[in-house]
N, C-alpha and C positions, 0 to 999 in steps of 0.2 A: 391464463397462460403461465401465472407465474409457479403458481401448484403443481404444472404438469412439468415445467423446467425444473423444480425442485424435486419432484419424481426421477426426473431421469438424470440427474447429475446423482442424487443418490445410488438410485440402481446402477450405476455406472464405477462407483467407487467402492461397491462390495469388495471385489476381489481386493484393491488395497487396502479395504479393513480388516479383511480376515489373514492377509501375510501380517500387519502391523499387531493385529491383536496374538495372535500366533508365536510371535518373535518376542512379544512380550512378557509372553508366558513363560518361555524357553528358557530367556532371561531370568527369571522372575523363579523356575522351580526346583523345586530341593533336592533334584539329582543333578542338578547342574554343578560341580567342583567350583566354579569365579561366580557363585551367584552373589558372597559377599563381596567380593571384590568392591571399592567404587567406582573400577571402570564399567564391571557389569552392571551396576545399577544404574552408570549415567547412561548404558544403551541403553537398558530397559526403561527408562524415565523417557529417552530419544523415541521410542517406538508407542509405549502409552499414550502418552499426552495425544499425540494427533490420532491414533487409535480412535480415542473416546472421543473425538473431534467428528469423526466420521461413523461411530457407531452407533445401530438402532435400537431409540432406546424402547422399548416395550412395556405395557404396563405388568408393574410389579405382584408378587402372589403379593395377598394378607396372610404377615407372619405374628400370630397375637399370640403372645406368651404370657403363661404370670407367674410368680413365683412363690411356693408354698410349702416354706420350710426352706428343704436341701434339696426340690427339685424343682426345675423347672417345668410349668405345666403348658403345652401347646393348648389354645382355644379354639373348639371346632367351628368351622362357618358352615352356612346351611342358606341356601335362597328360596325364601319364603313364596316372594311371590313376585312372578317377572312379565314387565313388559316393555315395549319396544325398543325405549331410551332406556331402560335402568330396572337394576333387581334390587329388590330389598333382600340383605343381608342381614345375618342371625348371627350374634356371637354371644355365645352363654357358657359360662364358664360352670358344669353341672357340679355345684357341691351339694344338692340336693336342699335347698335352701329357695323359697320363691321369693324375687325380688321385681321392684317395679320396673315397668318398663321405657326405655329411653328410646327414642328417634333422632338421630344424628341425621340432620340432614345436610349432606357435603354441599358445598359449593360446588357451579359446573362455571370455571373460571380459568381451563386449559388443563387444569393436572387431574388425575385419576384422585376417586375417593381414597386410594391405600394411602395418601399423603398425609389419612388422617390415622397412621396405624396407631401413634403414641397415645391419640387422643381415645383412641378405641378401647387400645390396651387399659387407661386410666379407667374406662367406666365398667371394664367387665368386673371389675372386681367389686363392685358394689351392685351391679345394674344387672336386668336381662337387655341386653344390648343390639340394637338395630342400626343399619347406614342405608345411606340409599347411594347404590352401586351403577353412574352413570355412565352411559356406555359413549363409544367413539363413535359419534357421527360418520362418520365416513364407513364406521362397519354393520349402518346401518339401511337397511335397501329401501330406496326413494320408495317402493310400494307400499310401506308403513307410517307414509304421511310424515307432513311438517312438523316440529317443535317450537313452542316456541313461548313466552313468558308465563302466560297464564296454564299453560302446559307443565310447565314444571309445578306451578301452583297446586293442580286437578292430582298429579302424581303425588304427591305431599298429603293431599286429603286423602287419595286413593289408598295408600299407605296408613293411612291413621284409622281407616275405616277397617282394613283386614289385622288392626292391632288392638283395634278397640279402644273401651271408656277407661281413662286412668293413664292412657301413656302421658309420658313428657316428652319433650321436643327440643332438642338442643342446635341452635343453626349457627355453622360456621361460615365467615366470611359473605360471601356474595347468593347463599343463600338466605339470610338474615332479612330480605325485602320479602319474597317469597313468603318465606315461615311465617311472617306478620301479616300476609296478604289467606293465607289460607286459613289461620287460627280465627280471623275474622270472619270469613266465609263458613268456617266450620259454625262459629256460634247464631248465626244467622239458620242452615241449612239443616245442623247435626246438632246443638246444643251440649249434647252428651258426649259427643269426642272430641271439644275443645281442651288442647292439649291440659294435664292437672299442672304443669308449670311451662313456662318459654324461657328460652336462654339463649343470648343472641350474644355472637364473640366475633367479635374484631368485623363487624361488618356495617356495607354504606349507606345509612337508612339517611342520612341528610349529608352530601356533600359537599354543600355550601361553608360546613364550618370546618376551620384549619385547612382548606382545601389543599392538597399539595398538586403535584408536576401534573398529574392525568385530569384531575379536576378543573385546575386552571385551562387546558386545552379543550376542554368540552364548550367553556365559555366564548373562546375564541375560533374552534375551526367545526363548521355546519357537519351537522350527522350524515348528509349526503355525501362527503366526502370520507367518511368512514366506510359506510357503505363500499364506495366506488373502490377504493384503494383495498379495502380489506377481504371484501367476500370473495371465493372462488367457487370454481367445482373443482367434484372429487374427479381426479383422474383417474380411468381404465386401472383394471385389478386391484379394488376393492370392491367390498358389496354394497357399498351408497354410492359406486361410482355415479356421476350425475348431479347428485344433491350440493347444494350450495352453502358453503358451511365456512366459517371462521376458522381458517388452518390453525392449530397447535402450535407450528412454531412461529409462528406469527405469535402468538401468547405468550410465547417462552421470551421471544424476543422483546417484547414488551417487557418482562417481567424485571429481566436483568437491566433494560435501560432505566428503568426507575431509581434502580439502587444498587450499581455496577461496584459501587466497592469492595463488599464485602466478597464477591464473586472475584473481582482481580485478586485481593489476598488471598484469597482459598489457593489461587493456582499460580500465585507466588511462591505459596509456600509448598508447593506439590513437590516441586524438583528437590529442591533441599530437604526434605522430608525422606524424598526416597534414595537421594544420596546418602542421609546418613543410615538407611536400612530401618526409620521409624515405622515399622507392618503397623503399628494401632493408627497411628494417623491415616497412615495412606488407606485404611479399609476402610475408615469414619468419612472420608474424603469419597470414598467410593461409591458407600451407600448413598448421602446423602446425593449425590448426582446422579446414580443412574434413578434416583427416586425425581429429582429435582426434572430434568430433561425427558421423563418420559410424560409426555400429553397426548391431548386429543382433540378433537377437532371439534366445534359446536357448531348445533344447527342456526344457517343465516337469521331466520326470525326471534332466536331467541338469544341470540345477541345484537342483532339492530336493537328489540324490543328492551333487553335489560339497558341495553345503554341511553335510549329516549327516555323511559319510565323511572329509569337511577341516576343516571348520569348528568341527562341535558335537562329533562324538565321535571326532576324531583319531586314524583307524584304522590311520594306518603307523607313529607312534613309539607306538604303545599293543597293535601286535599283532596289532590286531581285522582288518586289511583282508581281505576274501576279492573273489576274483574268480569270478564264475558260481557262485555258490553256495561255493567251494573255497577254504580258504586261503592263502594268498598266501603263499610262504617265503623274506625278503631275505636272511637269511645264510647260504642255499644257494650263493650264489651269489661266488665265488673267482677269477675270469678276468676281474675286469670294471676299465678303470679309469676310477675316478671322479670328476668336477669339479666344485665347486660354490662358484658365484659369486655375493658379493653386494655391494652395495651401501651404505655407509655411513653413507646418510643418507635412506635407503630407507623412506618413510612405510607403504607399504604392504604391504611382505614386510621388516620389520625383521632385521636382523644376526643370526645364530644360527637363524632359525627352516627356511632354504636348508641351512645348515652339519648340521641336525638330519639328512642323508638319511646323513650319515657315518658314524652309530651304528648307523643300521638295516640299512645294509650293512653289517654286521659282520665279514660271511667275508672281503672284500676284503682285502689286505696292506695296510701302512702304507704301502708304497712305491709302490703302485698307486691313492692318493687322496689329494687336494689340496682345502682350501677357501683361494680368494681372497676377500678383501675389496676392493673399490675406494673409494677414499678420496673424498670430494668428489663423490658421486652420488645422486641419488634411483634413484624405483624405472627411471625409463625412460632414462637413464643408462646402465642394467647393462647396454641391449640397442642403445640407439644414441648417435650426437653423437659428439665427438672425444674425449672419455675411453674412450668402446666402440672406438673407431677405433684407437687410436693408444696402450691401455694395457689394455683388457681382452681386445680380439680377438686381440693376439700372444698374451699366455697359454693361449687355447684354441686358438689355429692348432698353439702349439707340444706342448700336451697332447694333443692328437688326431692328429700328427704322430710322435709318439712311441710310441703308440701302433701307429700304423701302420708305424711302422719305415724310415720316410724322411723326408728333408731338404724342408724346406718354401724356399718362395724366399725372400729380402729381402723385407721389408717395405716398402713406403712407403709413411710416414707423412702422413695426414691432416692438414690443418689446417681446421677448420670454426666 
């Protein structure tokens, strides 16, 4: 009930989004004589704020750029190969140059894969570049069957098999269990498409260590009550109407109570930004929220599923994990090399718990696995902004470069 009450108070506040978004444009355009005024910026600041309170946010195009000389070059995307949860995306920047090939496998952890544009952008320029593009539950029609952990797993191989021998695999966040669960499965199954390197960034392979606010709560309140309180249906007009899915803003809302501050100064500083007529902040302000607030809904089993198998009974550093019934075996596996990246100041996948994937690959050689830290980052740091630019992404160009057995180009460096 509470998804279908969250339906209809939205559909119900259209029209006062669109006078407010309307008024604030008015406000806000360059035929308007009092647009500098700071009485017209404090109405337009009056009409904004709650605007964007009430607007829907929708998932973002991928705008992947790179820059080559004195031009800017747009990167074309292309979807390889699509099914029912998700496409895999192509982004190749054609300088006519063949380069190895990377799998970016996003997290499906509320926000859309575009979240990972910066991280994208970083790897076309060295990489033939892949993402796996997961789609909205909810605009997914019950007749195409449930998702759910080891699903996302089966897509990850399914994906490595139409890219073939020699890719690398790069997983960010709360795909990082997954990627360690199918690389195994690959060397058991496929020998030959186990990924040529793994690169795990900011993600919760052991949550037991540094646990912070969501970790500590897995301890203390039964997954049944997750269950009960969080799952819904999708209500009427969508195409999963019916299906039983972890609402989006339920995720979002989650996301900000972990680490509300940052979010209150952003929208501190909104008003006074746009009194004094700052357009570069207020636009960087813009982006990053209608990027931040637009989500998606995931399927009920595969978030029950990630959170019993990650969350409450931390099946990769404990042993337990099995895939399709069968157990999963990480220190099988001798050929792989391994990277794992975190972030220092990382609220949400703390220092150690990314680094925990190094034990459980055990077979690997010492000389074949690295954990970095990056010093002066949170969690979305690891994956984008000018510390990813300009101090994490050489690491992994040159680790997955090394593995492949050739010279990657000059870097240059970002300033953002």
């Amino acid at each position: 009930m509470i998804y279908w009450a969250y339906e209809t108070v939205r559909r119900s506040t259209r029209p006062m989004a669109w006078l407010l978004d309307h008024g604030q444009q008015l406000a806000r355009d360059e035929r308007n004589p009092w647009r500098d005024t700071p009485a017209m910026r404090a109405l337009a600041t009056a009409w904004e704020l709650p605007a964007r309170a009430l607007k829907d946010y929708g998932k973002p195009r991928y705008d992947i750029w790179e820059e080559l000389g004195d031009l800017d070059v747009v990167v074309d995307q292309h979807c390889v190969h699509s099914l029912p949860f998700a496409d895999l995306l192509n982004f190749n920047l054609d300088d006519s140059t063949t380069k190895p090939k990377v799998l970016i496998a996003a997290a499906l952890s509320g926000h859309h894969a575009t979240l990972l544009q910066d991280t994208i952008r970083g790897f076309t320029r060295d990489f033939d570049t892949y993402i796996t593009d997961w789609k909205d539950a909810r605009q997914v029609p019950v007749e195409e069957g449930d998702f759910g952990f080891d699903d996302y797993v089966e897509y990850l191989i399914k994906f490595m098999e139409v890219l073939g021998p020699g890719t690398h695999m790069v997983a960010t966040c709360q795909a990082a269990p997954p990627a360690m669960v199918a690389a195994a499965v690959l060397a058991e199954r496929n020998p030959e498409l186990v990924p040529a390197s793994l690169t795990l960034m900011g993600g919760p392979i052991d949550t037991r260590i540094s646990p912070n606010a969501l970790n500590k709560i897995t301890g203390k309140v039964p997954l049944k009550l997750f269950e009960k309180l969080n799952i819904h249906k999708v209500p009427p007009g969508y195409p999963g109407a019916g299906r039983r899915v972890y609402p989006g803003f339920y995720q979002l809302a989650g996301f900000i109570t972990l680490n509300p501050k940052p979010h209150l100064k952003q929208y501190a500083h909104f008003p006074r930004n746009s009194v004094k007529g700052d357009d570069a902040a207020l636009q960087k302000f813009r982006d990053f929220y209608d990027e931040y607030f637009a989500v998606l809904d995931m399927a009920e089993s595969f978030y029950v599923e990630t959170l019993r198998k990650v969350f409450f009974e931390h099946h990769i550093p404990t042993g337990q994990m099995e895939f399709r019934g069968k157990p999963v075996d990480f220190a099988s596996i001798t050929n792989l090399r391994l990277l794992t990246v975190e972030g220092a100041n990382d609220n949400f996948c703390p220092p150690g718990q990314t680094e925990a994937a190094q034990t459980v690959f055990s077979g690997i050689p010492e000389a074949q696995r690295r954990n970095y830290v990056q010093e002066g980052v949170g969690h979305y740091g690891v994956f984008s902004g000018s510390h990813f630019q300009n101090e994490i992404y050489p690491v992994i160009r040159d680790w997955i470069y090394a593995a492949a057995e050739a010279e990657p180009e000059t870097l240059i460096p970002i300033v953002q």
